[in-house]
C-alpha positions in Angstrom: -19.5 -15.1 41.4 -17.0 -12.2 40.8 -18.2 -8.6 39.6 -18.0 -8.4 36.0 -15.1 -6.2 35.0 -15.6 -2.8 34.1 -12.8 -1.7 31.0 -10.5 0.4 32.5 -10.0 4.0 32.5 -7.2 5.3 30.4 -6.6 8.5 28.8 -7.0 7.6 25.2 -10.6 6.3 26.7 -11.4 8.9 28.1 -10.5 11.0 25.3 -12.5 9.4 22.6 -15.5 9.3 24.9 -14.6 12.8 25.0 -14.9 13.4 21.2 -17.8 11.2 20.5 -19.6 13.7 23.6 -18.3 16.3 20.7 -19.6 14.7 17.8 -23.0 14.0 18.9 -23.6 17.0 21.5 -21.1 19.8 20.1 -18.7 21.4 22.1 -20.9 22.8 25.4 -22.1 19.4 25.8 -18.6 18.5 26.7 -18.2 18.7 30.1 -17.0 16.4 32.9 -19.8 15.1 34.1 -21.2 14.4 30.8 -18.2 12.9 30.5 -18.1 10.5 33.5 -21.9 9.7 32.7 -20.9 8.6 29.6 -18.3 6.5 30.9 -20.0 5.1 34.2 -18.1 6.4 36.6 -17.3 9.3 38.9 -16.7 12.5 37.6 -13.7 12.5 39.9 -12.0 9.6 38.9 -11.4 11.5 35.6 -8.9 13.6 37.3 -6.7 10.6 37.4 -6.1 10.5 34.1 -6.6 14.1 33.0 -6.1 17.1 35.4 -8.6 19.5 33.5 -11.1 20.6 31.1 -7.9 22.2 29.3 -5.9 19.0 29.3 -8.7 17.3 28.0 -9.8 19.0 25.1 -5.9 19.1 24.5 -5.6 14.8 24.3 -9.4 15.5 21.7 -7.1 17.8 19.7 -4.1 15.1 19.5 -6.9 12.0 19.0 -8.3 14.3 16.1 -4.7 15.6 14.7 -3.9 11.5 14.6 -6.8 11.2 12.2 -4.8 13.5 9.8 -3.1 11.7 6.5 0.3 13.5 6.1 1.6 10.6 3.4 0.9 12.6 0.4 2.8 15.5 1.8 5.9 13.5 0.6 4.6 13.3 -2.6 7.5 14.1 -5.1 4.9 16.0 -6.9 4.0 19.2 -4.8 0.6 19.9 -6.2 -0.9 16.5 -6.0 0.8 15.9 -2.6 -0.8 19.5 -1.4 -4.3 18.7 -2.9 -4.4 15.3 -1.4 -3.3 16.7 1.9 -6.1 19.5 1.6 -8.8 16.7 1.0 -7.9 14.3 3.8 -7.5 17.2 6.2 -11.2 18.1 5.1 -12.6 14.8 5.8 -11.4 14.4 9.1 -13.0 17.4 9.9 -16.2 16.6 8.2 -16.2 13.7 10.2 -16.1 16.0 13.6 -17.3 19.3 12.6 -18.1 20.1 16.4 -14.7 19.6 16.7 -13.9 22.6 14.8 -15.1 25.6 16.9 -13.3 23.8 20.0 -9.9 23.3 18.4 -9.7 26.3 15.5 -7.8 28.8 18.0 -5.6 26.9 20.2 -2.6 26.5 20.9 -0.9 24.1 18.7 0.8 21.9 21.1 0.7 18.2 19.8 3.7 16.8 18.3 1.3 14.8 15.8 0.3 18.7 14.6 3.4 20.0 14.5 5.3 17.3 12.5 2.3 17.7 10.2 3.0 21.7 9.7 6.8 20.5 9.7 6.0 18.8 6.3 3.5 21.1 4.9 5.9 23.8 5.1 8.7 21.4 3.8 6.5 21.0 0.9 5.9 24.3 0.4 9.4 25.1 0.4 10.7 22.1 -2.1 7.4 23.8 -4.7 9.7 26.8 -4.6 8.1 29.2 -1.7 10.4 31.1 0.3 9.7 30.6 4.1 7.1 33.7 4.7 5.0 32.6 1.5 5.1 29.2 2.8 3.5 30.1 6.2 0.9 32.3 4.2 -0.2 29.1 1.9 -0.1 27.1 5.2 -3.0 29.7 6.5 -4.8 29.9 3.9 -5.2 25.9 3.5 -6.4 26.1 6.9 -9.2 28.9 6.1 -10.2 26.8 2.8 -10.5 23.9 5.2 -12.0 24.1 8.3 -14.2 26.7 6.8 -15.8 24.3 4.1 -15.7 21.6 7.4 -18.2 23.9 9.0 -19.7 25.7 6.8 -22.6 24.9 4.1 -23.5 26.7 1.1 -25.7 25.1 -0.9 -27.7 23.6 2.4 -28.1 27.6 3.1 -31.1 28.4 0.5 -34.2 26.0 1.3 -36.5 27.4 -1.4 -37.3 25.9 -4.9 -34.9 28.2 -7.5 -38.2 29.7 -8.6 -39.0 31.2 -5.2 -36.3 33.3 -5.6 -36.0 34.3 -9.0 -38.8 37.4 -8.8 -36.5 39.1 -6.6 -33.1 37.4 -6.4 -32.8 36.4 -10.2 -28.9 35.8 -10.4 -29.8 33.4 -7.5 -32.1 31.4 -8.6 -29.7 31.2 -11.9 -27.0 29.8 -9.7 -29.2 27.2 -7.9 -30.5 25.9 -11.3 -27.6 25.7 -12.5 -26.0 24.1 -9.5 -28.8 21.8 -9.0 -28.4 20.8 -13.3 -25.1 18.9 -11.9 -26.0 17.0 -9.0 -25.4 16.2 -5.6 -27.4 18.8 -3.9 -26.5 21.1 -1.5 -23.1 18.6 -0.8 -22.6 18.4 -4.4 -22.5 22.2 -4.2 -20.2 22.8 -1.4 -17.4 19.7 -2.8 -17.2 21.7 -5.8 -16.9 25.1 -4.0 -14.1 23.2 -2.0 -12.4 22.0 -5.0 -12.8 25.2 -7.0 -11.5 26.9 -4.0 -8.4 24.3 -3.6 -7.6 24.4 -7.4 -7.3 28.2 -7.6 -5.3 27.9 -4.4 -2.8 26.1 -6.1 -2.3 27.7 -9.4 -1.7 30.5 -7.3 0.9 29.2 -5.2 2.2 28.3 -9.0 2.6 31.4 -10.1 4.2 32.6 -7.2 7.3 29.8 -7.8 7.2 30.6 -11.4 
């Protein structure tokens, strides 16, 4: 009787192993030999297939960029193409918030990410922007983003409202109030998100007005 056959080893394998090692362990757990581990096999059979640590976090950046829905960015109509951008963008990375602190500064490489900022920026300029306002709204979704991806407010304060209100009053106001419409913490930080998006985009109104 033959060996059973092990799947092979490609580089989109090894790259989502590479992410889920993200996911589930954050980005110091990702290392190659966690890596191979994960996969069964030799840490230096990875090398094959990718020739660093650098080229592999760079194929996690593409596998995560691919995740990115650019559709509504040829949305006739710039403000619900931008806002459904904006929300797909922040799924993906609430799906791999690890992912964040390993991809936020590097180099952006990908063609998958640069045909997305291609459009964005298209967008931007058929709303009206000129060129250097468009790359500023282009940041600025990014902040809004990645920062609600990563960070939690509501989830932040683990007291009862009452708790706080002896000494933090306007507080435990807030946390009533918040807590008076539902969701919880998550609740809280999707309408921060949205708040945040909406006031985004009636300012990049005014500026084309």
């Amino acid at each position: 009787m033959g060996r059973p056959s092990r799947a092979l080893l490609t580089r989109e394998r090894i790259a989502r192993a590479a992410l889920q090692v993200v996911d589930e362990e954050g980005p110091d757990g990702l290392t190659m030999r966690a890596l191979a581990e994960r996969l069964g096999v030799k840490a230096a059979s990875l090398y094959n297939h990718v020739p660093s640590k650098d080229a592999l976090v760079d194929t996690v950046s593409g596998l995560v960029n691919d995740e990115i829905d650019h559709a509504p960015l040829s949305d006739p109509d710039w403000r619900a193409g931008l806002a459904g951008y904006a929300r797909g963008y922040r799924a993906v990375f609430l799906r791999h918030p690890n992912a964040v602190s390993l991809l936020a500064r590097r180099r952006v490489e990908a063609d998958s990410a640069l045909r997305g900022y291609d459009a964005l920026l298209a967008l931007l300029g058929r709303a009206g922007l000129d060129p250097a306002d468009a790359a500023e709204v282009a940041a600025a979704i990014d902040y809004l983003v990645l920062g609600s991806a990563v960070e939690t407010f509501g989830a932040g304060f683990t007291r009862e409202p009452a708790a706080y209100r002896p000494q933090y009053p306007a507080l435990a106001d807030a946390l009533e109030g918040s807590a008076a419409r539902g969701g919880g913490p998550a609740g809280l930080d999707d309408r921060g998100f949205e708040l945040g998006l909406g006031l985004l985009l009636d300012g990049v109104q005014r500026r084309t007005a």
